[in-house]
C-alpha positions as CSV (number, residue, x, y, z in Angstrom):
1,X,251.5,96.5,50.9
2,X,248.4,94.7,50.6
3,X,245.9,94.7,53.9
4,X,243.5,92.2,55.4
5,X,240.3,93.0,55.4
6,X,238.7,93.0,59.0
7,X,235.1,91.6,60.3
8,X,232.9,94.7,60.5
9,X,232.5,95.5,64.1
10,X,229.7,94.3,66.4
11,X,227.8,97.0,68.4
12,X,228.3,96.9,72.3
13,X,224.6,94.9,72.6
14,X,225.9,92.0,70.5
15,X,229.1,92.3,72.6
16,X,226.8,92.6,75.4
17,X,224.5,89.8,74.5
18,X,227.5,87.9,73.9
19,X,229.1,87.7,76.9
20,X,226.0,86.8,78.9
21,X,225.2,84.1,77.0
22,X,228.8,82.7,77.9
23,X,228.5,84.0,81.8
24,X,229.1,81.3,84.3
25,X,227.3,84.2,87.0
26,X,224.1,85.0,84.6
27,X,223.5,87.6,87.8
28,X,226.2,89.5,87.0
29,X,224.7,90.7,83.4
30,X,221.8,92.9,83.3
31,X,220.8,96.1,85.8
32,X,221.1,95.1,89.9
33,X,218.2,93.2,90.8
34,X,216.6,91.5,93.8
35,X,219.0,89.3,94.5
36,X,219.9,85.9,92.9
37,X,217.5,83.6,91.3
38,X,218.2,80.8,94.0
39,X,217.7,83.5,97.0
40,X,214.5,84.3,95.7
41,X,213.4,80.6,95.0
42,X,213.8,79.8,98.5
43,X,212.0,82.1,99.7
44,X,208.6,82.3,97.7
45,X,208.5,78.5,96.9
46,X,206.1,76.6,97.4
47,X,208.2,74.5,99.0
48,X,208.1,76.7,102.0
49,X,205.2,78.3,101.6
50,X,203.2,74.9,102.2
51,X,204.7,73.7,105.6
52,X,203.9,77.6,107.1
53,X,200.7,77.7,106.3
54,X,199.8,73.9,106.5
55,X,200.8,74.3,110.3
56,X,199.6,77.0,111.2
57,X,195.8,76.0,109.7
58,X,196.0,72.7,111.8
59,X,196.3,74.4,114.9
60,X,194.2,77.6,114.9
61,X,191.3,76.1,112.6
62,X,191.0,72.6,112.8
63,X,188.6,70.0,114.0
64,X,187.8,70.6,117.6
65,X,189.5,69.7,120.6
66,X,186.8,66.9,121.5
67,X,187.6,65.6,118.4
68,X,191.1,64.4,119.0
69,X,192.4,68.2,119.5
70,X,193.8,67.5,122.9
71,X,194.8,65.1,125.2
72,X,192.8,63.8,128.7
73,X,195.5,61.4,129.6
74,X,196.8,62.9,132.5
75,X,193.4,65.7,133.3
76,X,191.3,64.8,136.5
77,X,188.4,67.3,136.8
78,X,187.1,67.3,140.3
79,X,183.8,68.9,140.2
80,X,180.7,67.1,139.0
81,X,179.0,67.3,135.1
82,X,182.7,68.1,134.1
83,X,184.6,66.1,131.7
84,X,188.2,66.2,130.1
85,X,187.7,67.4,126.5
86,X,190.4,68.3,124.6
87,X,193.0,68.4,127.3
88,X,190.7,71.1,129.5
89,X,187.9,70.0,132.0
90,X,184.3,71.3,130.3
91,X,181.1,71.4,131.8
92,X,178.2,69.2,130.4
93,X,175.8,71.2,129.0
94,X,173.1,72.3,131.2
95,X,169.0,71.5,131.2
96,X,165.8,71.1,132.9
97,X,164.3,68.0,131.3
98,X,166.2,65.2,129.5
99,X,163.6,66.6,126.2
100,X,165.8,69.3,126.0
101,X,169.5,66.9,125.6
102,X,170.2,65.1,122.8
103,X,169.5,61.6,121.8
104,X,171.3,58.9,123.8
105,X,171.3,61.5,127.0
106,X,169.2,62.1,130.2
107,X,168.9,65.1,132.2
108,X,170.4,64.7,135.3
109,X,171.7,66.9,137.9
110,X,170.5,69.8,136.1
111,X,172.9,68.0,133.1
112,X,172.8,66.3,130.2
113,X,174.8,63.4,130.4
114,X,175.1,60.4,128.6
115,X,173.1,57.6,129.3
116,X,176.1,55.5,130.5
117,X,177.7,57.6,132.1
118,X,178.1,57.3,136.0
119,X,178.6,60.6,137.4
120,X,178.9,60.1,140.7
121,X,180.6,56.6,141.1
122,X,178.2,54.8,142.7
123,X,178.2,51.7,139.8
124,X,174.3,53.0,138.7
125,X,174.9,55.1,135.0
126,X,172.6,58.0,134.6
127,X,170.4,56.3,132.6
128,X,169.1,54.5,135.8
129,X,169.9,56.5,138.6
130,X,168.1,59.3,139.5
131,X,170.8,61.7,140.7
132,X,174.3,61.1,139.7
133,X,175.1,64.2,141.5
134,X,174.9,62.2,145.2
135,X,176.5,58.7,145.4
136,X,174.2,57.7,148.3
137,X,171.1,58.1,145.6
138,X,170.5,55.3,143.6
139,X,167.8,52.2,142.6
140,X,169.8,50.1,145.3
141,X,169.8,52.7,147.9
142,X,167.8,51.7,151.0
143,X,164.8,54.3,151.1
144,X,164.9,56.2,154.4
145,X,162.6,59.2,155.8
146,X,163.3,62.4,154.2
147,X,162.1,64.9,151.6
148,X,164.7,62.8,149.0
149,X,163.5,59.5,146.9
150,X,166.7,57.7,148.0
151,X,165.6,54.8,146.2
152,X,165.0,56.4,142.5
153,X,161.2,54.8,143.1
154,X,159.9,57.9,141.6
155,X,158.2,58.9,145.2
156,X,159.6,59.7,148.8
157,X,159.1,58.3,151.9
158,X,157.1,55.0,150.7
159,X,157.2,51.6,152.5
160,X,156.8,50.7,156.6
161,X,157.1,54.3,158.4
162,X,159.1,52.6,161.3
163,X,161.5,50.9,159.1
164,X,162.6,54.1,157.3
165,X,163.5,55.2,160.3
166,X,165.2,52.4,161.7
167,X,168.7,54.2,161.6
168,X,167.2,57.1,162.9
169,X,168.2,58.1,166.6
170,X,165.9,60.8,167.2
171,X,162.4,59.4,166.1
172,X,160.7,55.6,165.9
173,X,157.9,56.2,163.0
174,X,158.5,58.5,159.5
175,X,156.0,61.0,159.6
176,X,155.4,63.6,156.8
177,X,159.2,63.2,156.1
178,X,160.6,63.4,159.4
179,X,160.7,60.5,162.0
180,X,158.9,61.1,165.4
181,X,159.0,58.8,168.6
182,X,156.5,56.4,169.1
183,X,153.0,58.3,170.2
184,X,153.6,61.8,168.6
185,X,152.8,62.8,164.7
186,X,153.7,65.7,162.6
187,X,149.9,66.6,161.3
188,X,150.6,69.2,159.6
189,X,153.1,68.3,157.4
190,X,155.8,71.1,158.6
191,X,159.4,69.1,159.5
192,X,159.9,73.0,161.0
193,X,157.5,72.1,163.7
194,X,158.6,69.0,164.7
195,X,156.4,66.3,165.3
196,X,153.2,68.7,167.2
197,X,150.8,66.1,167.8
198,X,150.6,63.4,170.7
199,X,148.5,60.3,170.7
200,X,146.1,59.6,173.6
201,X,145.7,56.9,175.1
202,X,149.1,55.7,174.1
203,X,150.0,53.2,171.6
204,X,149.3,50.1,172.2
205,X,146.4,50.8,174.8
206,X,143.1,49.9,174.2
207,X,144.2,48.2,171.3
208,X,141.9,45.3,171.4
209,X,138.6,44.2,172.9
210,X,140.4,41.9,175.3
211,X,142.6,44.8,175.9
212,X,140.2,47.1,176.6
213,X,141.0,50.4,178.7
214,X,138.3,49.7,181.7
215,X,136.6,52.7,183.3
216,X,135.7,50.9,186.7
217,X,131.6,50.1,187.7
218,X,128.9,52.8,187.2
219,X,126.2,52.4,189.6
220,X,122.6,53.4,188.9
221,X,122.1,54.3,192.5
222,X,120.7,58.4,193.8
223,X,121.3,60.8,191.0
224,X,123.5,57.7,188.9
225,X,127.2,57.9,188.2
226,X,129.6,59.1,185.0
227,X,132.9,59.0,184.6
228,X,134.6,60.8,181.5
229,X,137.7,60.1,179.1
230,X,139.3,61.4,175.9
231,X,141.8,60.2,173.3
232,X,142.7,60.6,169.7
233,X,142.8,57.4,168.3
234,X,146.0,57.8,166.6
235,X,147.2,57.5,163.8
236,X,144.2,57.1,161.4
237,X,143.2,53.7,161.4
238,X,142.9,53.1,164.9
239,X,140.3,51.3,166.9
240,X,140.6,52.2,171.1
241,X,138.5,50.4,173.3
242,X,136.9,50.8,176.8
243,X,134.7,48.8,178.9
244,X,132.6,49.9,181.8
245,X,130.3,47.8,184.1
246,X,126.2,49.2,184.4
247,X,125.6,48.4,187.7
248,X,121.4,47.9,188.8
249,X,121.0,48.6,192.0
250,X,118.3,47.0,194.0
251,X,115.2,49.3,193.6
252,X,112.0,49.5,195.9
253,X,109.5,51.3,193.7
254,X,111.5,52.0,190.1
255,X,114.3,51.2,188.6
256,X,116.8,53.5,187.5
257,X,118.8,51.7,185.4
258,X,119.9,53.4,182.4
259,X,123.5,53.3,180.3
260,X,124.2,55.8,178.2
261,X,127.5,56.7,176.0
262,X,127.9,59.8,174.0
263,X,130.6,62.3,172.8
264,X,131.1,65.4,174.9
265,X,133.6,66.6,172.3
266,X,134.1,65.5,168.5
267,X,136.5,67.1,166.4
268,X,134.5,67.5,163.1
269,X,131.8,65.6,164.4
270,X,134.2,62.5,163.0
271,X,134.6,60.2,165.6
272,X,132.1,57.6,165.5
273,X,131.7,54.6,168.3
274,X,130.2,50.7,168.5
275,X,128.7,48.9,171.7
276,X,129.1,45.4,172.7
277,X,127.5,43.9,175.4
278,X,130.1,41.5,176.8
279,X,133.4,41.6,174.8
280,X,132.5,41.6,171.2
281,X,130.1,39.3,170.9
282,X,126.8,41.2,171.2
283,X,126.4,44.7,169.2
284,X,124.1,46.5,171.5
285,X,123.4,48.9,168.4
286,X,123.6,47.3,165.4
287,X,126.6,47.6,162.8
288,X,126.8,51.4,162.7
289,X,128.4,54.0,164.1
290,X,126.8,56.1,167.2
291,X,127.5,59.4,168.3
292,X,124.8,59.1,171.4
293,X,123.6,55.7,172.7
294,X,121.1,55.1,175.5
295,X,119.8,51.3,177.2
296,X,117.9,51.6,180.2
297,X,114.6,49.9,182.0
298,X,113.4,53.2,182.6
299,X,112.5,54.0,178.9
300,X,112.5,57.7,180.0
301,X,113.4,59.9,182.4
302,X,110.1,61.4,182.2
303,X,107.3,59.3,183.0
304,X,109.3,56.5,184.1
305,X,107.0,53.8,182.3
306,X,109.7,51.4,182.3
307,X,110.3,48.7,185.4
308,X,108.0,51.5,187.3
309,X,106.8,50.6,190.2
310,X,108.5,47.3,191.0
311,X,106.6,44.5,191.6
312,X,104.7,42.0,189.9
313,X,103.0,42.5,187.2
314,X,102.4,40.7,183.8
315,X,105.2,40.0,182.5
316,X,108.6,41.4,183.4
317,X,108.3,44.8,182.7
318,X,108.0,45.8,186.4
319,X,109.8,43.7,187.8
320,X,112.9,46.0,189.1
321,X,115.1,43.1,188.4
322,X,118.8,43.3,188.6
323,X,120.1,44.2,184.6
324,X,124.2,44.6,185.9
325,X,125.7,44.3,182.8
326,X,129.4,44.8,181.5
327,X,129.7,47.2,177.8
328,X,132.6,47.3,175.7
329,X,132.8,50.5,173.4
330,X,135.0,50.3,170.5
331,X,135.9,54.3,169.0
332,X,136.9,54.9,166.0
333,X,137.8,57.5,163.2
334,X,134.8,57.4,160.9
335,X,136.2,57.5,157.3
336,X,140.1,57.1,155.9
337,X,141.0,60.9,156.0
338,X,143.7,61.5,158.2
339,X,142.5,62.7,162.1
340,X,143.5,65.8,163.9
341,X,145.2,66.5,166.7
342,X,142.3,67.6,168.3
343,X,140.8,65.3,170.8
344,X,137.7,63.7,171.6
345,X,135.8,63.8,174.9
346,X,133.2,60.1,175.6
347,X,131.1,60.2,178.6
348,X,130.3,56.6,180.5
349,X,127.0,57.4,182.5
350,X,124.4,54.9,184.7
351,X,121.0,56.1,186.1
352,X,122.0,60.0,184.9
353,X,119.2,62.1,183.2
């Protein structure tokens, strides 16, 4: 009986080989592995990979909230120099001169803030108003007295004294940044003291020739008469006026008439006066100012050499005749520095040697 011959056998790799080539489940060939091929492509693709890390990188590292990181829509910061950025309320960045903050910006409020910006709300943007930390200071504010430049003028206190303190209760006139009734002054420039100094005679007084403070009749007659005053002619600027009649008495051997004004007291030596015979139509002294002035028909106390004796003789120089005579003194503060409050002291004197 004749046999077929057979195909020489394959080795278990071919058989091997074989059968995963033909394997619907390539997974199940081979030595255990990590897992399928479709397990592992979801999970190290870059497919997913890219959305993780694309995320992730737009919110930890990119552009910065004031760049569109954050939203302001519904943020209301309360306190001044902050602004919403980013969704969070950040302070302006601080300064002491607007050469310190970038371009575009002015230091303001100790902040540099854009120049139109309006901090504060009071319609002026920073690049006008002086403080947009304080709504009532701005170029349209009405300047009133105080140590603040309400107006942004660059300087405090400036225009009429009594009209910055026109809505001031306490005080008429603005001086040295507080406001003091009418007839006192705050010299020396301390609010803490209050306004120290009092005028004398009082505002208004003596203001004029034809207004002048009178000081009643001097006569000429025994040992002569004087009569005293003093004042302060403020505020600096200020003329104060007296007048005063000389009277000549009748005289049987000399006459004794003599006028005479002079300072008993003057602060600084400062105060300086004029004399008008009449009301300012005469100067009895010229156009100067007189510390010590002296008329009299006597010519000296001495000798007397003046209308002595009485009686005719040529001409009228011994006469005695009667020389009565009204003066009008005008005092005044001799150059534009402002006075003190220290007074002066003017003597009015007839037939006194």
């Amino acid at each position: 009986m004749t046999m077929a011959k057979l195909p020489p056998p394959r080795s278990f790799s071919a058989h091997l080989l074989l059968a995963c080539l033909l394997a619907v489940a390539p997974a199940a060939c081979g030595s255990p592995g990590p897992g399928p091929a479709t397990d592992a492509g979801s999970d190290s693709s870059v497919a997913d990979a890219g959305p993780d890390a694309g995320h992730d990188a737009g919110s930890d590292l990119g552009p910065p909230p004031d760049l569109g990181g954050g939203s302001c829509e519904n943020v209301v910061c309360d306190q001044p120099f902050f602004r919403c950025v980013g969704g969070t309320c950040t302070e302006y960045p601080r300064c002491f001169t607007s050469a310190t903050c970038p371009s575009g910006h002015v230091c303001t409020g100790l902040h540099c803030v854009p120049e139109d910006v309006d901090i504060d709300g009071d319609t002026y943007p920073a690049s006008v108003d002086c403080n947009e930390a304080d709504p009532t200071i701005n170029p349209g504010a009405t300047e009133t007295c105080g140590l603040s430049d309400q107006n942004c003028s660059g300087t405090a206190d400036e225009g009429d004294p009594q009209a910055l303190c026109a809505s001031d209760p306490s005080g008429d006139v603005c001086m040295s940044s507080i406001c003091c009734p009418f007839g006192t002054f705050n010299f020396d420039g301390d609010p803490g003291t209050g306004c120290e100094c009092t005028t004398s005679p009082a505002l208004g007084a003596g203001a004029t020739c034809a207004g002048a403070i009178g000081v009643g009749a001097l006569s000429d007659a025994g040992s002569g008469q004087a009569v005293t005053v003093t004042g302060s002619a403020l505020p600096a600027g200020r003329e104060v006026w007296y007048r005063f009649t000389a009277t000549d008495t009748a005289d049987a051997s000399c006459d004794n008439f003599h006028a005479r004004v002079r300072f008993l007291q003057n602060p600084g030596n400062r105060y300086v006066f004029n004399v008008y015979r009449g009301c300012g139509s005469v100067l009895c002294d010229g156009n100067v100012g007189y510390r010590d002035a002296n008329w009299g028909t006597d010519v000296n106390a001495a000798g007397r050499v003046g209308q002595c004796p009485c009686g005719n003789n040529s001409g009228t120089l011994n006469t005695c005749g009667n020389e009565s005579q009204d003066f009008t003194v005008r005092v005044r503060w001799e150059d534009t520095s402002n006075p003190t409050c220290e007074q002066y002291e003017l003597e009015f004197s007839n037939g006194v040697f």
